[in-house]
NUVEX-171699 format. One record per atom (N, C-alpha, C): x, y, z. Coordinates in steps of 0.1 Angstrom, whole numbers, plus 5000, padded with zeros to 4 digits. Example, Ala and Ser with C-alpha at 12.3 -4.5 7.8 and 13.67 -1.06 7.14 Angstrom:
2
513249435078/512349555078/513249675078/512849785071/513749895071/512950005079/
This chain:
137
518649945221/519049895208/518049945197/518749965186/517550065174/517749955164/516349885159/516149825151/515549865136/516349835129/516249945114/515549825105/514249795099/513849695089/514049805075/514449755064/514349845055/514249765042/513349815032/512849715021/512749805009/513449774996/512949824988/512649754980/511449734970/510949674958/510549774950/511349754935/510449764923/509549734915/508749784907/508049704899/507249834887/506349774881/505849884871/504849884875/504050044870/502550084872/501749994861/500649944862/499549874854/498349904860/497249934853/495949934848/495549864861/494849864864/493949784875/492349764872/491249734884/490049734878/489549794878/489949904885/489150024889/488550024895/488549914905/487249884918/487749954931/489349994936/489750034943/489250184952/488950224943/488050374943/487150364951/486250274946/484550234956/485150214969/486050114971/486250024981/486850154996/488350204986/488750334997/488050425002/486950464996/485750604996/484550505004/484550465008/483450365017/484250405029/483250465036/483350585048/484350535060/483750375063/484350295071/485450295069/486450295061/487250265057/488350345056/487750465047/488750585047/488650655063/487850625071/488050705085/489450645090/489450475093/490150405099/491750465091/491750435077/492550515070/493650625075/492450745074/493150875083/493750815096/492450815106/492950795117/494250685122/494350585118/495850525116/497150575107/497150635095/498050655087/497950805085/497350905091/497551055088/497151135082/496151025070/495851125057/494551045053/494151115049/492551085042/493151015025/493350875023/493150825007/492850884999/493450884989/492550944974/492150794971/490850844964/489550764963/490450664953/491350594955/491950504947/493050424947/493550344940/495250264943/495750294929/497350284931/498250254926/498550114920/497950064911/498649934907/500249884907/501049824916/502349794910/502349634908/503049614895/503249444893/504849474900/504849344906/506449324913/506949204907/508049194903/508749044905/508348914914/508348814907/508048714916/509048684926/509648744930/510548704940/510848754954/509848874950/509948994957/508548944964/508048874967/506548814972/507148704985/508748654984/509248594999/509848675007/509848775001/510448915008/509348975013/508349005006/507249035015/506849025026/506748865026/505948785031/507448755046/508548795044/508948865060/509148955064/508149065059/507949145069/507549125080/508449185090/507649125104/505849135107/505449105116/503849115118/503449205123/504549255134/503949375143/503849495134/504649515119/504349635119/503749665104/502749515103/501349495096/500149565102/499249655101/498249725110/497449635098/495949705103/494649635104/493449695104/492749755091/491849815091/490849745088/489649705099/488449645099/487749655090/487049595084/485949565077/484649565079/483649515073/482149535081/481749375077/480549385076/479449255074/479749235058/480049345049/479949335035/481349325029/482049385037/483749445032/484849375042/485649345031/486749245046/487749315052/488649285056/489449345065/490749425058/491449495054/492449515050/493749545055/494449505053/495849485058/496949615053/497649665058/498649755054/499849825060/500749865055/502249865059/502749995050/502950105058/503450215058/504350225047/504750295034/505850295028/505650445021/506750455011/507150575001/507050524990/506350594982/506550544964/507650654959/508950614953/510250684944/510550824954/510250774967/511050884980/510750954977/509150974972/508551134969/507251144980/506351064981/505251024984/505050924995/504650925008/504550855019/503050765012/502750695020/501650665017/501750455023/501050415018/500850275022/500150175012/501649985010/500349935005/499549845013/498549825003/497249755012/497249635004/496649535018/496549405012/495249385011/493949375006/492949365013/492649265009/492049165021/491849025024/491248935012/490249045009/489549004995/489749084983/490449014973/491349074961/491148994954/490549034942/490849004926/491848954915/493249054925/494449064922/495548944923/496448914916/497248764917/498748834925/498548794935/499648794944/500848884940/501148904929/502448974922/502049164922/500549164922/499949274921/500149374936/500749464936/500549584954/499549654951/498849684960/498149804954/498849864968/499150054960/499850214970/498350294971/498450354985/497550424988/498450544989/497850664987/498350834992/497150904993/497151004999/496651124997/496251174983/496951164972/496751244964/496951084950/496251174935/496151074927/497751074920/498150924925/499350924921/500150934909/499250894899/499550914883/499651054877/498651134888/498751314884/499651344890/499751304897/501151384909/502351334906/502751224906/503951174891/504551154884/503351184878/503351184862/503551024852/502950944859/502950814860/501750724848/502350664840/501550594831/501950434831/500950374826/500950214827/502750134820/503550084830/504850064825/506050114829/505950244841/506550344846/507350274856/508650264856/509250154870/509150244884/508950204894/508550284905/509050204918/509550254926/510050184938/509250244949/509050114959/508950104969/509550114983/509350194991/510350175001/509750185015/510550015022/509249995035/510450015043/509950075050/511350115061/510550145079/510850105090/510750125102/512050095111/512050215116/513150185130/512750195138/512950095152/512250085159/513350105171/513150145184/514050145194/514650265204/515450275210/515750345224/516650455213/515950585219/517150695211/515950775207/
């Protein structure tokens, strides 16, 4: 039996603190990074603000296919779930345990800086898409 979860959320690009950068480029981090998700981060995130509504949807995503990138003595754990920003760009967002950020806030991880690549400014509507199938086949 093939199990298909599939999720899309909108929301717009905003400004963030700029602290994302330090946090992804801390060695520990971006290794676990690669080595789970394929690709080395760009030293940064994606801010998306989402609808408030779109945070009980979230929040059933199933568990098993939440991964888990450790943290150290200084840095906490971060949480993340495989997706596509506007079906161009694979990448992942992250929850990390300790955020600044008010719950409405995603931050997207990729490979590459997403604002240069497309073409993306503060206000820009952008979809998300979490998708896994799981099963015999």
């Amino acid at each position: 039996m093939v199990k298909v979860f599939d999720m899309k959320i909108l929301g717009f690009v905003i400004s963030g603190t700029r602290k994302g950068g330090y946090f992804i480029s801390q060695k520990f981090y971006s290794e676990q990074f690669e080595e789970k998700l394929g690709f080395k981060p760009f030293p940064g995130t994606l801010n998306i603000q989402i609808q408030e509504g779109n945070l009980e949807r979230i929040a059933k995503i199933p568990r098993e296919e939440i991964g888990t990138i450790k943290g150290n003595e200084d840095f906490g754990d971060v949480k993340y779930i495989k997706a596509s920003l506007n079906g161009q760009v694979n990448g992942a967002i992250v929850f990390p345990v300790k955020t600044q950020h008010p719950q409405d806030i995603l931050e997207f991880i990729a490979s590459t800086n997403l604002r240069e690549h497309l073409n993306l400014e503060d206000g820009a509507l952008v979809e998300l898409d979490i998708k896994v199938i799981k099963g015999e086949g």
